[in-house]
C-alpha positions as MATLAB code, in Angstrom:
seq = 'XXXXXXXXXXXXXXXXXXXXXXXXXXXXXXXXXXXXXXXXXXXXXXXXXXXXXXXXXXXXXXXXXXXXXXXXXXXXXXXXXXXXXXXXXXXXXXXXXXXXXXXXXXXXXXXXXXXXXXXXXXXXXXXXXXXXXXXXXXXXXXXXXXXXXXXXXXXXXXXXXXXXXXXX';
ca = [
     -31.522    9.723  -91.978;
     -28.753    6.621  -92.158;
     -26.525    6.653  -89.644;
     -23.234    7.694  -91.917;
     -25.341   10.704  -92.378;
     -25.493   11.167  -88.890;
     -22.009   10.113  -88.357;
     -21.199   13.299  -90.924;
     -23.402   15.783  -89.197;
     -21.659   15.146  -85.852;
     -17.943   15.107  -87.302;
     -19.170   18.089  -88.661;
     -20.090   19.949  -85.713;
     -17.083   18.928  -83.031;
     -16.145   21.542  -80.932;
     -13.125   19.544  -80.025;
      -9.153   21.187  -81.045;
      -7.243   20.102  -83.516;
      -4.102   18.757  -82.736;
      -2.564   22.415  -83.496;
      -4.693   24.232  -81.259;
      -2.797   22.592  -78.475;
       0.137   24.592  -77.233;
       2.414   23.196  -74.140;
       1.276   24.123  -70.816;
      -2.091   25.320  -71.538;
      -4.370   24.411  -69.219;
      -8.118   23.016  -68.839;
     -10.452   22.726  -65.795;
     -13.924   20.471  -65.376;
     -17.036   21.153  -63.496;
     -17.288   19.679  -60.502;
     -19.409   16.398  -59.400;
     -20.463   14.999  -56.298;
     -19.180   11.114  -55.864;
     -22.711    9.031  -54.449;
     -23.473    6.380  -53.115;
     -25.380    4.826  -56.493;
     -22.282    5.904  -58.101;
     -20.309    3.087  -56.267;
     -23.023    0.585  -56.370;
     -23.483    1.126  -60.084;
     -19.852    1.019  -60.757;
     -19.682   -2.173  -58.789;
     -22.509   -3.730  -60.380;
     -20.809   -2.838  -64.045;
     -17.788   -3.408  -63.446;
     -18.383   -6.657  -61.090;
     -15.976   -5.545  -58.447;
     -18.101   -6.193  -55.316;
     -14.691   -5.618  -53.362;
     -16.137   -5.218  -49.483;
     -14.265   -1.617  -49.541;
     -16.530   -0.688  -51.535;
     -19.717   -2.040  -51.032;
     -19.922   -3.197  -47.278;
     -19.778   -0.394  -44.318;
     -19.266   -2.507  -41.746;
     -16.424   -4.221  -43.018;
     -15.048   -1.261  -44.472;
     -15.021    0.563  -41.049;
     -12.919   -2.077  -39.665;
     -10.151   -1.417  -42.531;
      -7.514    1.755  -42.337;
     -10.326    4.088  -44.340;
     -12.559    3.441  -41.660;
     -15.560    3.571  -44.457;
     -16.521    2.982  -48.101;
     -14.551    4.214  -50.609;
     -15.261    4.674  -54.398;
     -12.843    2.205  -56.669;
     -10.051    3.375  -58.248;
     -11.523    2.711  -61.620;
     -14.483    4.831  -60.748;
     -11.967    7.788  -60.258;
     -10.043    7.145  -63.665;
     -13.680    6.652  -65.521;
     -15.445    9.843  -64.033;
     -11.600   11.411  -65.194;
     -12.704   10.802  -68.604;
     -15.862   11.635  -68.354;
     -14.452   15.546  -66.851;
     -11.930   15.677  -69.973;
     -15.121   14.707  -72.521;
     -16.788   17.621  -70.422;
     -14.673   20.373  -71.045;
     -14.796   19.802  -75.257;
     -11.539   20.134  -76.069;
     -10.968   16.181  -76.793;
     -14.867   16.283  -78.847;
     -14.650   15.110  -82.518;
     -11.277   14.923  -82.537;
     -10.150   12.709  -80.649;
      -8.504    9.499  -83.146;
      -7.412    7.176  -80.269;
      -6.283    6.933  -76.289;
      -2.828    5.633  -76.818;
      -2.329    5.469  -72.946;
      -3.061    6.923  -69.757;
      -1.007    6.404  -66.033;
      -2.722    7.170  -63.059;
      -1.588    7.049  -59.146;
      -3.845    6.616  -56.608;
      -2.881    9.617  -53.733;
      -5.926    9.610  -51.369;
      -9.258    7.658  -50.994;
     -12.139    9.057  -52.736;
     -15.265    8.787  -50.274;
     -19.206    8.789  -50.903;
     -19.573   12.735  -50.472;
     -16.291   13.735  -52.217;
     -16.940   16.478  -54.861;
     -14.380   15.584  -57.463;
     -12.723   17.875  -60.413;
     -10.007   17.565  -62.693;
      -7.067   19.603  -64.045;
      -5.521   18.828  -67.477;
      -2.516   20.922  -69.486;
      -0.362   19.967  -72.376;
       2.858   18.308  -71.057;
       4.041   17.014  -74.360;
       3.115   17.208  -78.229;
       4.440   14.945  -80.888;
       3.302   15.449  -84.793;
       3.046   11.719  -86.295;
       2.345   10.605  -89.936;
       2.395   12.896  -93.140;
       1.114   16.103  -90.241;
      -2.455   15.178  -89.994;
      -2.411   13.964  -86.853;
      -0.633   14.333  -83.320;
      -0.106   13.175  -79.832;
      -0.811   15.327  -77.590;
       0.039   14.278  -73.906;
      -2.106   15.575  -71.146;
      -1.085   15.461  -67.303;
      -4.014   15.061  -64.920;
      -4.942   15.695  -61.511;
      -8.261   15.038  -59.714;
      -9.150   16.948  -56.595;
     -11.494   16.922  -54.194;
     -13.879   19.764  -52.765;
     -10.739   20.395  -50.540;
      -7.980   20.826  -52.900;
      -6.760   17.466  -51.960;
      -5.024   15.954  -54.909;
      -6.315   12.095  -54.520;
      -5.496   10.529  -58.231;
      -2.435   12.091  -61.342;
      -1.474   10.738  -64.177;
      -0.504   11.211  -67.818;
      -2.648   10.472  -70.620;
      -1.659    9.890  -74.051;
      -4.251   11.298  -76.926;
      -3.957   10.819  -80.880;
      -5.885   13.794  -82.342;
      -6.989   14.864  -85.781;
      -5.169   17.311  -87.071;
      -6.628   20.333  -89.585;
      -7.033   19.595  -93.315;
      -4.459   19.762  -95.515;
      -4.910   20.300  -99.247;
      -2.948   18.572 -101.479;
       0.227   20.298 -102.365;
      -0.865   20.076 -105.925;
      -4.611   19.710 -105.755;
      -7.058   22.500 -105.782;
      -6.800   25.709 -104.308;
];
């Protein structure tokens, strides 16, 4: 099998929504995951940010968290990784125009961390085949704490059209 014809069978079986599936305010909710330590080292060694915060107890018990925290990049990464999770952005996803993120609280070796998405805004763009659809976030912790929101910005398919004078 080539890989276009692998590329076709996968298109074809995205369980992700079309861009009018959306509707404003809906909501969508991940599993949770545990933050660990090889989390943090991996990230760091990926990502090259061997920061002392996150990577160095000693030092980081001397600083206002008092120990290591996970980077902010980890957060925003493991974000995506909830959104992929719950399907809805699978397949049909064209593009991620933007997202904004704040940092609220530290997130700490131990943290269970899950995310909360809804439909804030949606914008049809080009001949109606395609949309954005504008998602606000919030990750929590096993708590409830919110420690990271944002807004993400997400071009996605929209359903086939026929041609207005093409077949029926």
């Amino acid at each position: 099998m080539t890989s276009d014809r692998a590329d076709e069978t996968f298109v074809g079986r995205f369980r992700g929504k079309h861009f009018e599936d959306f509707t404003l305010g809906e909501e969508f909710h991940s599993p949770g995951r545990t933050i660990t330590e090889a989390d943090v080292v991996a990230f760091a060694n990926l990502s090259w940010d061997h920061n002392p915060i996150h990577v160095n107890q000693e030092f980081a018990s001397r600083t206002l968290f008092r120990s290591r925290i996970a980077h902010g990049a980890l957060t925003l990464a493991v974000a995506t990784g909830f959104a992929h999770q719950t399907g809805i952005l699978e397949g049909t996803t064209i593009a991620l125009a933007s997202q904004n993120i704040r940092y609220l609280e530290p997130v700490r070796i131990g943290d269970t961390l899950s995310l909360k998405l809804w439909v804030s805004h949606l914008e049809p763009v080009g001949r109606g085949n395609r949309g954005l659809v504008t998602l606000s976030t919030q990750m929590r912790n096993q708590t409830g704490k919110c420690v990271a929101e944002g807004e993400w910005v997400v071009m996605i398919r929209g359903r086939e059209r026929r041609a207005k004078n093409g077949p029926s």
